[in-house]
Structure formats: structure tokens, C-alpha cells
RODO-2510 file (C-alpha; in nm, 4 decimals, decimal comma):
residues 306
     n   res          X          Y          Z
     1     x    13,2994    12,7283     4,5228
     2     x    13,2433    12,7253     4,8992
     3     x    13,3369    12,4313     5,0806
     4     x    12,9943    12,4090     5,1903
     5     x    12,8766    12,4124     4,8589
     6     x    13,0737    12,1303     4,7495
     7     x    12,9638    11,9162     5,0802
     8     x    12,6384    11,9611     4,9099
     9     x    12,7155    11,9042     4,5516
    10     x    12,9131    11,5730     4,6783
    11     x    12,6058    11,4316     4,8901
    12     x    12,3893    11,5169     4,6131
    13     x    12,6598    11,2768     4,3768
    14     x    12,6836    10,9943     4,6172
    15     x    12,2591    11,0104     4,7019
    16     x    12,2453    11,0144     4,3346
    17     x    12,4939    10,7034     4,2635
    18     x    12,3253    10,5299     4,5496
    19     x    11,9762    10,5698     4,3959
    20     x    12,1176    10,4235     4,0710
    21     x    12,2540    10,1680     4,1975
    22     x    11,9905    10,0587     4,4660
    23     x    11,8796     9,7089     4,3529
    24     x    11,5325     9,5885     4,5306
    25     x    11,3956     9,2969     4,5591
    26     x    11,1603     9,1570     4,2600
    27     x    10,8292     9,1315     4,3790
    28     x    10,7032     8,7795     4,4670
    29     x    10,4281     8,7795     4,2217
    30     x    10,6217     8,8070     3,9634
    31     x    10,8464     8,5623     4,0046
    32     x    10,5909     8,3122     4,0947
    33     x    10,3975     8,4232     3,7285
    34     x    10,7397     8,3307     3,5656
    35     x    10,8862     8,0942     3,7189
    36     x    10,6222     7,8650     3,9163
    37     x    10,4684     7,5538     3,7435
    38     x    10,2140     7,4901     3,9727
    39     x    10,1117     7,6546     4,3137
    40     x    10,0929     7,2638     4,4324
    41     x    10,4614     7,3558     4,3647
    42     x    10,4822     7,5291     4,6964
    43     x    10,5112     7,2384     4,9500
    44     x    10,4343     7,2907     5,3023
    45     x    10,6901     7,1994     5,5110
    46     x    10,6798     7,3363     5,8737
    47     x    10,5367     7,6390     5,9021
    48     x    10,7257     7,7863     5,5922
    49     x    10,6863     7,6634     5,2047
    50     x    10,9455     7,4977     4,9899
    51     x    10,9540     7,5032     4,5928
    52     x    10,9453     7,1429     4,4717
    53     x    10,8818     6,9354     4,1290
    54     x    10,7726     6,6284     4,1857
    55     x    10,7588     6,4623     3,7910
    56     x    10,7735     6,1281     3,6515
    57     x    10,5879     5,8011     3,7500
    58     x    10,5696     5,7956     4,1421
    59     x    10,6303     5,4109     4,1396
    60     x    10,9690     5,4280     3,9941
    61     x    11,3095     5,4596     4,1402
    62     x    11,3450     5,8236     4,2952
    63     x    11,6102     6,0377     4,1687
    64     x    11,6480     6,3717     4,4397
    65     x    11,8703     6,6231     4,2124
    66     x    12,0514     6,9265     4,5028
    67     x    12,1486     7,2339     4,3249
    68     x    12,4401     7,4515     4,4131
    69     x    12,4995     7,7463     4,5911
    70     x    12,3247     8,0834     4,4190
    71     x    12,1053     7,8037     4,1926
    72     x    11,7497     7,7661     4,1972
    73     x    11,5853     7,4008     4,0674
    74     x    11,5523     7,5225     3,6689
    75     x    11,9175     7,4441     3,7148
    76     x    11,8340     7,0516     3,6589
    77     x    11,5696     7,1636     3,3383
    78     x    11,8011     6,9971     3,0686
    79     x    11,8454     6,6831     3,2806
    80     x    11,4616     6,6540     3,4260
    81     x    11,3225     6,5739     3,0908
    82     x    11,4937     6,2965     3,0188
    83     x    11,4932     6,1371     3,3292
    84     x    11,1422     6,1883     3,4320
    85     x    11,0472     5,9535     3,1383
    86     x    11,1644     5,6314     3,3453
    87     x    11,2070     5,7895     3,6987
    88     x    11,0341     5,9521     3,9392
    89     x    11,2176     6,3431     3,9869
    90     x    11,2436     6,5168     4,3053
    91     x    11,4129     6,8736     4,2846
    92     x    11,4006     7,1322     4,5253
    93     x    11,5022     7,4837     4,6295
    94     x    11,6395     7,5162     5,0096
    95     x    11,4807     7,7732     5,2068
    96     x    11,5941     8,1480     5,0403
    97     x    11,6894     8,0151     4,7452
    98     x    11,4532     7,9687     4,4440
    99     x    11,0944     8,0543     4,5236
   100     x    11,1564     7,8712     4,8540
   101     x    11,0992     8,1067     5,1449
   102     x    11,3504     8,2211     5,3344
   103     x    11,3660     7,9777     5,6619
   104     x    11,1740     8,1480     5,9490
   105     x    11,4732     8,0126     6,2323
   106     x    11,6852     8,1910     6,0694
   107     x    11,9075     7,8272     6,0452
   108     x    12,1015     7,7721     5,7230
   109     x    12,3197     7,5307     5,8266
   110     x    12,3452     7,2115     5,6354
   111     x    12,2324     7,0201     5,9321
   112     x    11,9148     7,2065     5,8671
   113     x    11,9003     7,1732     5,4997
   114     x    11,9378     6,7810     5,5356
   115     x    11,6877     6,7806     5,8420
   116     x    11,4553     6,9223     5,5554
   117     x    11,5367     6,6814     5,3170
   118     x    11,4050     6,4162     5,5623
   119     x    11,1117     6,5885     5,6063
   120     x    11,0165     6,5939     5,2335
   121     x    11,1349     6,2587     5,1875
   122     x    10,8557     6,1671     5,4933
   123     x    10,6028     6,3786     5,3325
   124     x    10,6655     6,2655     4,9366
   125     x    10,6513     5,9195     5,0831
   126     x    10,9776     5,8447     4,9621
   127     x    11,1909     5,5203     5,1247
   128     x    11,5022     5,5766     4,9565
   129     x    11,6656     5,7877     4,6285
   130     x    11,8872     5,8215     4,4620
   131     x    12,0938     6,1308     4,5404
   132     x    12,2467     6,3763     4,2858
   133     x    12,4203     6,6518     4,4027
   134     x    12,6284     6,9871     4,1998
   135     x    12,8689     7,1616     4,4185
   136     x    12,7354     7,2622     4,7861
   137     x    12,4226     7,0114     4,6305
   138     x    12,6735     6,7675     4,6325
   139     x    12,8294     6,8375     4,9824
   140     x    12,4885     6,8045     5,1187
   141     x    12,4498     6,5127     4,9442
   142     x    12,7846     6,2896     5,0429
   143     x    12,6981     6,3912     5,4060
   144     x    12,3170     6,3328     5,4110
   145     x    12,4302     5,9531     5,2613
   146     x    12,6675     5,9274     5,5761
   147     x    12,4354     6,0344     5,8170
   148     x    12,1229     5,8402     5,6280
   149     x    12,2893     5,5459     5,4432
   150     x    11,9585     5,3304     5,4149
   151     x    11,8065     5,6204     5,2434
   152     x    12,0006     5,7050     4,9765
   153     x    12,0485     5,3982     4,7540
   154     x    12,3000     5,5692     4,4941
   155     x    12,5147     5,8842     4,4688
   156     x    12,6066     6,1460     4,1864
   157     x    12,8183     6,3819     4,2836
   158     x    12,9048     6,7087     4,0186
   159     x    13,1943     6,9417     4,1201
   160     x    13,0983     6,8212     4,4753
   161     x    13,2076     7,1033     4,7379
   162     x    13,3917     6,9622     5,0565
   163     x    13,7349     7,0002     5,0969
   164     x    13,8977     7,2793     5,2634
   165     x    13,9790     7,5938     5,0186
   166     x    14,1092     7,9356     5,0864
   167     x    13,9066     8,1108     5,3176
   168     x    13,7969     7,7918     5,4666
   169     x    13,9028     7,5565     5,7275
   170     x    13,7186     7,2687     5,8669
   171     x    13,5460     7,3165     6,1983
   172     x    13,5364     7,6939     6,1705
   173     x    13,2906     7,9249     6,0113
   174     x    13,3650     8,0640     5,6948
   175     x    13,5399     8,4040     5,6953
   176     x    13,3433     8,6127     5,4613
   177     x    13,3555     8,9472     5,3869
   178     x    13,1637     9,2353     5,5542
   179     x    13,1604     9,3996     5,2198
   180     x    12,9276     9,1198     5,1122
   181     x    12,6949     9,2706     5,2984
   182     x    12,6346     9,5438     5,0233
   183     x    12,4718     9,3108     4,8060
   184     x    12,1911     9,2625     4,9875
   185     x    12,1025     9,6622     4,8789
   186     x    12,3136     9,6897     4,5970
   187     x    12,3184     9,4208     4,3003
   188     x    12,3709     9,5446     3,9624
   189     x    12,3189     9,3048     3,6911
   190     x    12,6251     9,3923     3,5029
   191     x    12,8216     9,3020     3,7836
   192     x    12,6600     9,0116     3,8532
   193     x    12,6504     8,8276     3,5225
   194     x    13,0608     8,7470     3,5855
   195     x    12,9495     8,5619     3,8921
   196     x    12,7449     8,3112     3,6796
   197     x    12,9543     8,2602     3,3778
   198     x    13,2616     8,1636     3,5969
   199     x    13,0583     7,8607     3,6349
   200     x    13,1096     7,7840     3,2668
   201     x    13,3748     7,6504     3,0610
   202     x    13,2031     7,8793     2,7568
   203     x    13,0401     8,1766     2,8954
   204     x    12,8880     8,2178     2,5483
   205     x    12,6493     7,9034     2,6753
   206     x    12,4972     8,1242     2,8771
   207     x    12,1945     8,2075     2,7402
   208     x    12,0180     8,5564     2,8673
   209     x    11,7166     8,3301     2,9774
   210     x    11,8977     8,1501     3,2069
   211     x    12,1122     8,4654     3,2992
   212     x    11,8029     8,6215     3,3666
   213     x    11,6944     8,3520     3,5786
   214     x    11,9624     8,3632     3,8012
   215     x    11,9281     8,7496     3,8542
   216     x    11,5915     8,7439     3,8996
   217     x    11,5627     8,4313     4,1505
   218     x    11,8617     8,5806     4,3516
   219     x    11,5994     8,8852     4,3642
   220     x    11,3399     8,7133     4,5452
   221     x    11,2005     8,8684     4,8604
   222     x    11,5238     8,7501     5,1320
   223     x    11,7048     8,5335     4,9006
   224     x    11,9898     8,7905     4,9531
   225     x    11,9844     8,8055     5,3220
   226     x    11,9723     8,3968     5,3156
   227     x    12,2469     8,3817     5,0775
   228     x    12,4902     8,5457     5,3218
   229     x    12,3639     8,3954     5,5983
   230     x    12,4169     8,0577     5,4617
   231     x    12,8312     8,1555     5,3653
   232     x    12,7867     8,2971     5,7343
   233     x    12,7260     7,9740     5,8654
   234     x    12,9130     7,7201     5,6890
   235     x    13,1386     7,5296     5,8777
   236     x    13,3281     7,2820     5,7144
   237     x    13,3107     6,9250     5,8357
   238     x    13,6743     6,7059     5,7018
   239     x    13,5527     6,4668     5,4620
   240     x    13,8185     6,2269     5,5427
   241     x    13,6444     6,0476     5,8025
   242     x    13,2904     6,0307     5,6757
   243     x    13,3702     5,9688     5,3028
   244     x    13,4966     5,5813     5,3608
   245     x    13,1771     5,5411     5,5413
   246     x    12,9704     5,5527     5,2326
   247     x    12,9501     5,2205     5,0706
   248     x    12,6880     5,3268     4,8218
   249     x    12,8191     5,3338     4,4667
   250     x    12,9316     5,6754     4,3278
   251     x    12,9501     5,8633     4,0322
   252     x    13,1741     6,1511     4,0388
   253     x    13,1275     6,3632     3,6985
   254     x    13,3735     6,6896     3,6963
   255     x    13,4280     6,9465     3,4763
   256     x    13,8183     6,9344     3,3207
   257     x    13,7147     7,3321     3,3041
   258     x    13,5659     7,3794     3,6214
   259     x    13,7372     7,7530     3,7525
   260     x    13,5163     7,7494     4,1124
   261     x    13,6007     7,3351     4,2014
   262     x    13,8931     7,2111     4,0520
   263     x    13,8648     6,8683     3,8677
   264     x    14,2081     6,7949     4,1047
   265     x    13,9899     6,7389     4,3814
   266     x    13,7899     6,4613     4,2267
   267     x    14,1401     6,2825     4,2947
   268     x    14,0836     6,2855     4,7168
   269     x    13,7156     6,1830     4,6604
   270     x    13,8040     5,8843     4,4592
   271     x    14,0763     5,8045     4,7227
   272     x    13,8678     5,8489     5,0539
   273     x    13,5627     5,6943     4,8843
   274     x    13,5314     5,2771     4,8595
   275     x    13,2699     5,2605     4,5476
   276     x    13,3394     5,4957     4,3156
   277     x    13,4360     5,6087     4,0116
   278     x    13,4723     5,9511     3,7802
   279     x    13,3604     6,0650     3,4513
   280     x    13,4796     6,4364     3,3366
   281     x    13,4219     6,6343     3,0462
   282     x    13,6801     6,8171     2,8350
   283     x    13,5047     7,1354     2,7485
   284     x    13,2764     7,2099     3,0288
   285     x    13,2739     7,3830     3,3995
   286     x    13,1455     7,3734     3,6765
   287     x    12,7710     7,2688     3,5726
   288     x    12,8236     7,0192     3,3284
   289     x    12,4138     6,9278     3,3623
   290     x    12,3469     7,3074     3,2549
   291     x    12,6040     7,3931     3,0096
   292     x    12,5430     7,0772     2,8459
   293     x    12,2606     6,8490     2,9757
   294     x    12,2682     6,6570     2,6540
   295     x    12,6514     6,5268     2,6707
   296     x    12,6461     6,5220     3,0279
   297     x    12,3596     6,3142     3,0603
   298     x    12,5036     5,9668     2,9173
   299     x    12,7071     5,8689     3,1813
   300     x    12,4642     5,9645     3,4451
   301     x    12,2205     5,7331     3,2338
   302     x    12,4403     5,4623     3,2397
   303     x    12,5237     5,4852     3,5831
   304     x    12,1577     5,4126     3,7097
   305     x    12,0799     5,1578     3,4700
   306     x    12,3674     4,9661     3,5894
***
């Protein structure tokens, strides 16, 4: 075999590889045919449109649930139900996640995310919530109450993200790798289904529905591109100033489980924070309110009635 030859038979291996493993983006009408309610669903919001569900009676206390990173709102499903029957339920995507659309500035900071929040808030007609937050849901969500205390009345926070881990370090921008970048071509759904069950205690709770879900949403016309460019620009503010600041009370529910947040860090939360208190669960991970909305519930339920 010439070495020409074999330059050819190679390219022809690696086109071929590249062809198989090419992973494009789902189109938008079918996503919105499977996973939108409502086209009133799609809430103008500036210029660009955000996914919301806006359920339960409007003239009850307001309960705004914040998803985590690589979630879409269907995250909340087992918890909405329930709650809907005596509050009012606000859940949204951020812009790129979800069937939001990705944000036009290009600004996926989470000074921009909570500058949104305000917005719906404004346009929902909504004084003041109650804010529950999961992981970078919940980091938006302890610093949105510090910046906008007479708006948030109460605070869940779920595997709340905030504290400096590896890779991280506060007041610089997150160090993530160029390879990343790959996955905004190249997205395999056997690779990615690891990426979701670290987030349970019991992979086997992950049903293919909301497996598929996941896959799919992450699909969405630049949910990719806004997923990167939201690790891109995290910076990491220290909580150790701004958490004493929030006099609200707080209910801090953790995974014992949890592989991506550590229940250890509920420990500086519940020292840095004056009104609060914690609730974990032996057997789950890091989304107690999906892997098991019924147990998980209770102590959420008791926590607003009181």
C-alpha cells in the first residue's frame, strides 16, 4: 500500500467517524410539539422569548422554582403538581436552556440571568416569591435575595452551587476546557447519559423519558453554544460576605448522595447564613425534587406552611 493510498484510506476513516458522530441540533419544531404546553408559554421578554409556566391560583403566595445547570423547567414536574394546588408556580428556563432562546447579547452572566428574573417578576406582576433554587438555580437564587431582599420573602436552596471548587476561584472566570468546545458538533447520547445520572444517587431512577428530555432539550437550536458560554463566563462571587446579609428564612435540603455538590458544604451555608436550617435525604443526589419529588416534597411543604 502506497503511502498515498493510506493518506486516503485514513481521511476517508476519520470523514467517516466524523459523520457518525456529528450530532445536530433537533429542530425547533419538534421540540416545541413535545415539550411546549402552551405557545402563551413563550413569554416575551426583550426582544427574545423565555419558556415559562405560570400555574396555580394567581392570588396566592408565589413560589419561583430555578433549575440547575444543563436542566430545563420539566425538572420541577414532580414538585409543580403538588404545589400548584395552594400556590401560585413560576418556573422558567434562562435564555439557551430549555425552549428559552438563546440570549441575543450574547450575556450569560448571572447578573443577567437575575436582571431577567426582575423583568418577569415586573411583567407576571409579581411583588415578592418565594425563591427555590437546585444547584447554579440555587446560586442565583441566594444572590438575587441579597441583591433584592424585599422581593424574595423565603428561600429553598437544593445542592445550592457557590463555594469555590476545583477549577474555580472566586473573582476569576472559570477555567474550562477548550475540548468542551467539541460538544457543540459532537454529542453522542451514549456519552452523554453518564453526565445526567451522576446527578443521581440511583441512576436506575432515571427513567429514558426524562433521559430523553435532557438530550433532546440540550439539542435545541444554540443551547450548546449557550451552555459553554455560560461555564465561560462564570465568575465566582465569595459567599462569605453576602450570605449573612440574608435574613430571610432558609431551607437548605441536600442530598447525603449528592457526587456533583457535596452535602459537606451545606455545613458553611448553615454557618454564614443567620435563618436557616437543613433537611437531607439518605438515598438521594443531587436532585432530590427529581429523583424523588414525592419524599422530597414534605419538608419543603412544611417549610412554607410555617
Amino acid at each position: 500500500m502506497t503511502l498515498k493510498l493510506a493518506g486516503a484510506i485514513g481521511l476517508i476513516l476519520v470523514l467517516a467517524l466524523a459523520f457518525w458522530l456529528w450530532t445536530p441540533d433537533r429542530s425547533r419544531d419538534q421540540l416545541e410539539a413535545r415539550y411546549l404546553n402552551s405557545p402563551s408559554d413563550l413569554v416575551d421578554i426583550g426582544g427574545f422569548r423565555l419558556h415559562v409556566r405560570d400555574t396555580g391560583p394567581k392570588s396566592a403566595l408565589t413560589i419561583i422554582l430555578l433549575h440547575g445547570f444543563g436542566s430545563s423547567l420539566q425538572s420541577w414536574d414532580g414538585w409543580a403538581g403538588p404545589l400548584e394546588r395552594a400556590y401560585r408556580v413560576v418556573r422558567f428556563d434562562p435564555p439557551g436552556a430549555g425552549l428559552s432562546d438563546p440570549d441575543p447579547s450574547g450575556d450569560y452572566t448571572d447578573a443577567r440571568t437575575q436582571a431577567l428574573i426582575l423583568k418577569l417578576m415586573d411583567k407576571l406582576d409579581i411583588r415578592q416569591a418565594v425563591f427555590v433554587g437546585n444547584s447554579l438555580g440555587g446560586r442565583i437564587a441566594w444572590t438575587f435575595a441579597a441583591k433584592h431582599p424585599d422581593r424574595v420573602s423565603k428561600l429553598v436552596l437544593i445542592s445550592p452551587d457557590g463555594f469555590a471548587s476545583p477549577g474555580f476561584a472566586y473573582g476569576q472566570k472559570a477555567e474550562v476546557p477548550a475540548l468542551l468546545s467539541v460538544m457543540s458538533y459532537v454529542l453522542p447520547k451514549a456519552l452523554y447519559r453518564p453526565n445526567i445520572e451522576a446527578a443521581y444517587a440511583d441512576p436506575k431512577r432515571l427513567t429514558e423519558a426524562v433521559f430523553d428530555r435532557y438530550y433532546d432539550l440540550t439539542l435545541a437550536p444554540g443551547s450548546r453554544d449557550a451552555l459553554l458560554a455560560r461555564m465561560q463566563q462564570t465568575v465566582l462571587l465569595d459567599p462569605r460576605p453576602i450570605l449573612p446579609t440574608i435574613t430571610q428564612p432558609v431551607l437548605l435540603m441536600w442530598g447525603q448522595k449528592d457526587a456533583l455538590i457535596p452535602v459537606a458544604n451545606a455545613q458553611d451555608y448553615l454557618k454564614a447564613l443567620p435563618n436557616a436550617s437543613l433537611t437531607t435525604f439518605d438515598n438521594l443526589g443531587h436532585v432530590p425534587h427529581e429523583e424523588d419529588a414525592g419524599a422530597s416534597i414534605v419538608p419543603l411543604l412544611a417549610f412554607l406552611e410555617g
